[in-house]
Structure formats: C-alpha cells, structure tokens
C-alpha positions in Angstrom: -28.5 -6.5 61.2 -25.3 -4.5 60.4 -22.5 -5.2 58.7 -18.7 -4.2 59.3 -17.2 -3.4 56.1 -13.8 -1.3 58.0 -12.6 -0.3 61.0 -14.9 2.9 60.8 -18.2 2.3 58.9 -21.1 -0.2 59.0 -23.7 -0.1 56.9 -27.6 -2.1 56.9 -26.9 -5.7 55.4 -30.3 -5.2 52.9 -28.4 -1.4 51.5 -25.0 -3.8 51.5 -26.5 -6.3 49.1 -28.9 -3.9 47.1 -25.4 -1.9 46.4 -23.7 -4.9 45.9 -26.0 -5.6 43.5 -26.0 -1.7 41.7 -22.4 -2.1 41.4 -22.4 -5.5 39.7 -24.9 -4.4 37.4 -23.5 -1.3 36.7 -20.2 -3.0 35.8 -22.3 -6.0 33.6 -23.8 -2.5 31.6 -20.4 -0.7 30.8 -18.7 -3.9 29.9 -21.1 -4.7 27.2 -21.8 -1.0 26.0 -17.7 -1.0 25.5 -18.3 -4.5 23.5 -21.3 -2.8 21.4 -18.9 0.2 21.1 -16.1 -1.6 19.9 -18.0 -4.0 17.6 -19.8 -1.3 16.1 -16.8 1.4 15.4 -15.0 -1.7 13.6 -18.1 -2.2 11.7 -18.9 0.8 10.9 -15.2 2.2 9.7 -15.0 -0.7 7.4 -13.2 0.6 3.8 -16.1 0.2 1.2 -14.8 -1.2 -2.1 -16.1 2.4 -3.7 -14.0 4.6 -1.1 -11.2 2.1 -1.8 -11.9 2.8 -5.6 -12.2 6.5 -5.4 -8.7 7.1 -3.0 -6.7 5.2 -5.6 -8.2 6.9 -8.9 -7.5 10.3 -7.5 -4.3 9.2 -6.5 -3.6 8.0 -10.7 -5.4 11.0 -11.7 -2.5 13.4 -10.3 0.1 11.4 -12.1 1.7 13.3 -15.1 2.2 10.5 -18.1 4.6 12.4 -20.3 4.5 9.6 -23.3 4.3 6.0 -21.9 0.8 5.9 -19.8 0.3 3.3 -17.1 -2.8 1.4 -17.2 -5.0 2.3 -14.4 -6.2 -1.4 -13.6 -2.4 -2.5 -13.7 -2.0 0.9 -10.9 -4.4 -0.3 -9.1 -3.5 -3.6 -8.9 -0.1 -2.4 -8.0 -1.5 0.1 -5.3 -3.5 -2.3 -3.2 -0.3 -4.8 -2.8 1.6 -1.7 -1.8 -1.3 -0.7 0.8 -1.5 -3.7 1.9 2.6 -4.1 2.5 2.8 -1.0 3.9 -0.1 -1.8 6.4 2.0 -5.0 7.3 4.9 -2.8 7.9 7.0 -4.7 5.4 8.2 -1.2 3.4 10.5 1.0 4.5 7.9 3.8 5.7 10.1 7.2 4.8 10.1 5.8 1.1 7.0 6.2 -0.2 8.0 4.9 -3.9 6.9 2.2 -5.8 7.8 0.0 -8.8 5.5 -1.2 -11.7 6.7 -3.7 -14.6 3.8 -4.5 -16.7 4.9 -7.5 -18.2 1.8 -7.6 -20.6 3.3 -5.0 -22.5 6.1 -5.9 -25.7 9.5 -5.5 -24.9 10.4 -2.8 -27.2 7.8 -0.2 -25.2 8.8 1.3 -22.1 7.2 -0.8 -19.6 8.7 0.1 -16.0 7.5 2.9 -14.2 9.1 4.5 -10.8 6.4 6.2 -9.1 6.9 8.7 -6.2 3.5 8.1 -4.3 3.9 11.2 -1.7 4.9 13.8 -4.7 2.7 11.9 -7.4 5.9 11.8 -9.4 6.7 9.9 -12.2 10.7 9.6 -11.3 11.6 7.0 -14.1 9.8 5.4 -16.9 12.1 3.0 -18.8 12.8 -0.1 -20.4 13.3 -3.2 -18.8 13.8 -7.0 -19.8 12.3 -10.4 -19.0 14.0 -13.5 -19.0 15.0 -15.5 -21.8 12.5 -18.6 -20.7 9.7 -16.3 -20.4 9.1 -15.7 -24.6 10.5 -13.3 -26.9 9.0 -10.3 -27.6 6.3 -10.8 -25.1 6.8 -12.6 -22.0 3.8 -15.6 -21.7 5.3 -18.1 -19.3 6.6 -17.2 -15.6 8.4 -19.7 -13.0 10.0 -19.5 -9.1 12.3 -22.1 -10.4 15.8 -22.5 -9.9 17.6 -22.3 -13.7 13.7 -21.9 -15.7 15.8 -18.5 -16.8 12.4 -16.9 -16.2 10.8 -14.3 -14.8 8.6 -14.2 -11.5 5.3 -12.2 -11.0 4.2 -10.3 -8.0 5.6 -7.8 -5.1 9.1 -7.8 -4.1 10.6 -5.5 -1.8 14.1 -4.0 -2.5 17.2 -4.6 -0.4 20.5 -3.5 -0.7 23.2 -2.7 -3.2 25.7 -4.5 -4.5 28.6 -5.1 -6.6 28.1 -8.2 -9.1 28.7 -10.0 -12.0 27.4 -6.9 -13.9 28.4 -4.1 -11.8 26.2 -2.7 -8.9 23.0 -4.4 -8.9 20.0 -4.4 -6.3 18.8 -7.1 -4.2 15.3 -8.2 -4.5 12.9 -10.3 -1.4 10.1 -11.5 -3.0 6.9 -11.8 -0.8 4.4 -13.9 -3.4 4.3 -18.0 -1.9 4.5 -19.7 -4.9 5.4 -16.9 -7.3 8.5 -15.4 -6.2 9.5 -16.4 -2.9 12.7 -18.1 -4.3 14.3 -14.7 -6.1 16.8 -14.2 -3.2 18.1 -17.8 -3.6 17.8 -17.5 -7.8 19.9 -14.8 -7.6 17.1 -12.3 -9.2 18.6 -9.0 -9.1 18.2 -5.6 -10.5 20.9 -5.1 -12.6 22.2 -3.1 -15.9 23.2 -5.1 -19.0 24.0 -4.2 -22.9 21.5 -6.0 -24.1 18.9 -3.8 -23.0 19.0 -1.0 -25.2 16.7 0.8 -27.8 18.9 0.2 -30.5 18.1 -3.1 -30.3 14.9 -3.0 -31.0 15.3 -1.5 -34.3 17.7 -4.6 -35.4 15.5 -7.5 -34.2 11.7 -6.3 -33.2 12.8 -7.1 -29.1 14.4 -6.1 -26.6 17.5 -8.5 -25.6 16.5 -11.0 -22.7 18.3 -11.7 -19.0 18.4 -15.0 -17.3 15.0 -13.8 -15.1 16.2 -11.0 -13.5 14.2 -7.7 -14.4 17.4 -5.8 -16.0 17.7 -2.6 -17.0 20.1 -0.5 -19.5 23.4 1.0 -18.4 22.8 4.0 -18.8 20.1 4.2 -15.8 20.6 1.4 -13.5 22.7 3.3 -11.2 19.5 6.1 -10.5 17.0 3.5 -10.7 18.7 1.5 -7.7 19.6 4.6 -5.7 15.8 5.7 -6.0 14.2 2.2 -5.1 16.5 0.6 -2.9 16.0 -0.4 0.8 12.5 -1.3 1.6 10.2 0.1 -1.4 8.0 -2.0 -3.4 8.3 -3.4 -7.2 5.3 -5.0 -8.5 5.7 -7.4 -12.0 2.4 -7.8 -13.7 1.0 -9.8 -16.2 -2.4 -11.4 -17.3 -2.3 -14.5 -15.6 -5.1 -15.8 -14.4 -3.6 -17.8 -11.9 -1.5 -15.4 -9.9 -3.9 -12.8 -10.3 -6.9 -14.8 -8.2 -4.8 -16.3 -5.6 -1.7 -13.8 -5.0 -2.0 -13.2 -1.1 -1.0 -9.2 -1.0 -3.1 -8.4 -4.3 -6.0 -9.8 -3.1 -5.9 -9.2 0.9 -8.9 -6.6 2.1 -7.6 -3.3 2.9 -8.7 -2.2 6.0 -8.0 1.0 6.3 -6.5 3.9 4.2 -3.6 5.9 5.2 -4.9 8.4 7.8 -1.8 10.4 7.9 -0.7 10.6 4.8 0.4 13.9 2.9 0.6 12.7 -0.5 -3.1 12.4 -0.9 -3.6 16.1 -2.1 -5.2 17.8 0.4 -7.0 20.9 -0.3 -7.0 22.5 3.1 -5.3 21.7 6.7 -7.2 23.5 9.7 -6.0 23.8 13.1 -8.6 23.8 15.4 -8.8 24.9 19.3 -8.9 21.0 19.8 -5.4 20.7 18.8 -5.6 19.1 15.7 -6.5 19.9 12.1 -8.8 18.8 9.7 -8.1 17.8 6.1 -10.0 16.5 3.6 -9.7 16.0 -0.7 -11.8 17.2 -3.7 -14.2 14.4 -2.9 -15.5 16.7 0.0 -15.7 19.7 -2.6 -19.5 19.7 -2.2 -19.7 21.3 1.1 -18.1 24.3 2.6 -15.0 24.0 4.1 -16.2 25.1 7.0 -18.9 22.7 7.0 -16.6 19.7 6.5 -14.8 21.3 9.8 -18.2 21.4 11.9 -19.2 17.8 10.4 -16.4 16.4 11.2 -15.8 17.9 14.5 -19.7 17.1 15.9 -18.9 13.4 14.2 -15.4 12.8 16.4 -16.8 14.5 19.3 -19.2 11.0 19.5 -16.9 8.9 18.4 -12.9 9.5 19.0 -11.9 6.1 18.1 -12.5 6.4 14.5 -9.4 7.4 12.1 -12.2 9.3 9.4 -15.5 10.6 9.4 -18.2 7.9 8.3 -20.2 10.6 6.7 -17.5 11.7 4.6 -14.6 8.7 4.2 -12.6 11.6 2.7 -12.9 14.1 5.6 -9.9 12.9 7.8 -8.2 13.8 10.9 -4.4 14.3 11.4 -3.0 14.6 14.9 0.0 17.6 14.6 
C-alpha cells in the first residue's frame, strides 16, 4: 500500500511508519542528551567553596595596607555581599568600589576603608563614627529603628548627593530585611561633622558619636562621597551573631565568579585564531602558559557553554 505525502511523492506505508518512527526517536534522543548536557555543565561549573576562597585571598593579597590593615575575614565577608550584589545587578557596574566599616574595631582607630576592587587600591582609609545609642568607645548594640540613634549593620548601596543639615551628604539604600532596610526613611546618611576628629580622641579616649548615621570628618567627606556615590557598595560589620548567620546577601551561594573581570591580575591575555584570548592568574603558574592555552582550548572546544575551565577554575575565557 502507498501513501501520498505531497502532490509529487509517495512513499511504502511500512518505510512511512519505520521513518516516522526514526524521526521520533531521534528527536526523544537529542532532547534528553541537551537535558543531560545542561544538567551536567550546571553541575559541573558549580563555584567550590576552595575556588571561592582562593579568588578572594588573591584579590586581599594585592591590597597595599599602608598603616591600618583590614582583617581578611571582615574582607571577605565584605567581598561575597559585594559578589553577590553585583551578580543581582544591584551596583552600579562601571564602579567597581567598595566600602568596609568594621564596627568591631574602637572608635579612635581608623576603621573605614574605601577599596578600589579593579585597581586593588586602597583610595581612603579613615575614621568614621557610630551612633550615640550604639555604646561609646565601642559600638555593641545595633537597631533599624526609627529614633534608637543607632547604627545599622550590613550592605547599603550609595545614592545620590545632597545638600543637608550638615552640608553635602550621601544617600544610603540599605538592602539587609531586618537590619537596615529602614536607613532611607531614618534619614541615615553619609555626612561630615566636628565631632569626628582625631583630636578628640586625645581629650576623651573616643571618637564623638552621630545620631546613627556612619559620619565622617570635614575634612574628607567631600572625596569620600564623590568616590562612593551612585550605586557602589558599603558594608558595616560587626560580631554579631545574629546578623552574621541570617543576613541574606552575606550568606547567599555565589554561583559564579566574575568571568570578565580585569581587576583580577591577570598574568597573560592571548589572542588566539578562535577570536578570543585566554587569561588566567598565579594560581595556573604550575603549567606553561602555553599549556594553560592548549588545556583550555581542547576543554572549550567540548564544552562552549562553560564561563571557565573545570580543570583549572582559574584558566578563564574573555570574549574581546
């Protein structure tokens, strides 16, 4: 028996239906090798916690501490809210700066850092106060509270400059539920004031205290909020157990690290015939660099979808 299938062919209904058939299958067989495929490159790009761990102590390792040293679990703390903000696209992505205020520290030490993550800069490292219901010297006690005149932990994200009550001040969005969400509405600004000043220190052991904002002296509020506003991140710090087990952005799984990103002191940049180049850190130093070029080359050739080389999670590839 034949079959019609146009105006032109016909074909035996037993080839129709064993074709039929061939096609089905072979549709049922690419569907699920793309869902192994896809299932698999997801699983098998997954950040480890130690590549995680690695990219962000190289990244503290290039920063210059001239006399007030970050602490490198307060950094990294800091870095994986930034990461994680920046992957969310809530930062302003041609700024790649972010703000530290380790709250743990006295006030009479220089306690804020402003940290230029693409140049591995340290652009300001100053003093800075905490509000006047937060403690004295120390600050030990931390609120989102309308008129608790005390400070809030956790990432903000800058806005826009103003003029104020005491002069021109910065805005501040905080992103913390339960932390800091209310700064906007408290008014919790960046802003200079007299009472921060070194010279106070020496009269009364402590800095002077604001009403919860994070203020600065006079004398460099205006290049602090010129450097840090629109869209870069400030992150306040201190030991509380609380906020440091159930802050959203501090403790969300990073995915991915940036696989375009310049600041992460590259050693070499390759273009190759395939029109794009390979670069890759000091964590790759144990093979050639021509060997990290034909490993990762052989590796993308399989798999294209992936954003680094599984064999090397510090072998990446940049598209010109």
């Amino acid at each position: 028996m034949l079959i019609r299938l146009d105006k032109s062919k016909t074909v035996n209904v037993k080839n129709y239906r064993k074709l039929r058939y061939q096609n089905i299958l072979n549709w049922v067989v690419t569907i699920t090798l793309v869902l192994v495929t896809s299932f698999t490159t997801k699983a098998n790009t997954a950040l480890t916690p130690a590549a995680l761990e690695h990219y962000i102590k190289k990244t503290y390792s290039h920063l210059e501490f001239k006399h007030h040293e970050l602490s490198y679990e307060v950094f990294k703390k800091a870095y994986k809210g930034y990461l994680n903000l920046q992957q969310a696209g809530k930062l302003n992505p041609s700024k790649n700066i972010i703000t530290i205020i380790d709250f743990s520290l006295s006030s009479t030490q220089k306690r804020m850092w402003v940290i230029d993550l693409k140049q591995r800069k340290i652009l300001i490292n100053d003093y800075v106060a905490h509000g006047q219901g937060s403690g004295m010297e120390y600050a030990t006690s931390f609120s989102n509270i309308e008129n608790s005149h005390q400070s809030s932990l956790g990432f903000y994200v800058t806005g826009e400059i103003y003029s104020g009550e005491h002069g021109a001040s910065l805005r501040l969005h905080g992103l913390d539920n339960n932390y800091n969400t209310a700064a906007f509405d408290r008014a919790i600004v960046i802003h200079g004031a007299d009472y921060v000043d070194a010279n106070l220190i020496k009269s009364q052991n402590r800095m002077g205290r604001s009403w919860g904002c994070p203020a600065v002296s006079n004398q460099v509020v205006s290049k602090l909020i010129n450097t840090i506003n629109d869209g870069t991140c400030i992150f306040v710090f201190a030991q509380d157990k609380k906020y440091l087990a159930s802050a959203y952005w501090l403790n969300k799984k990073i995915d991915r690290l940036p696989s375009n990103n310049h600041s992460d002191e590259f050693l070499l940049a390759l273009t190759s015939k395939k029109n794009y180049r390979y670069v890759y850190d000091e964590s790759a130093a144990d093979i050639a660099p021509e060997g990290a070029q034909i490993v990762a080359s052989s590796y993308w050739n399989q798999t294209k979808e992936v954003e680094f080389c599984l064999p090397y999670p510090n072998i990446w590839r940049a598209f010109p």
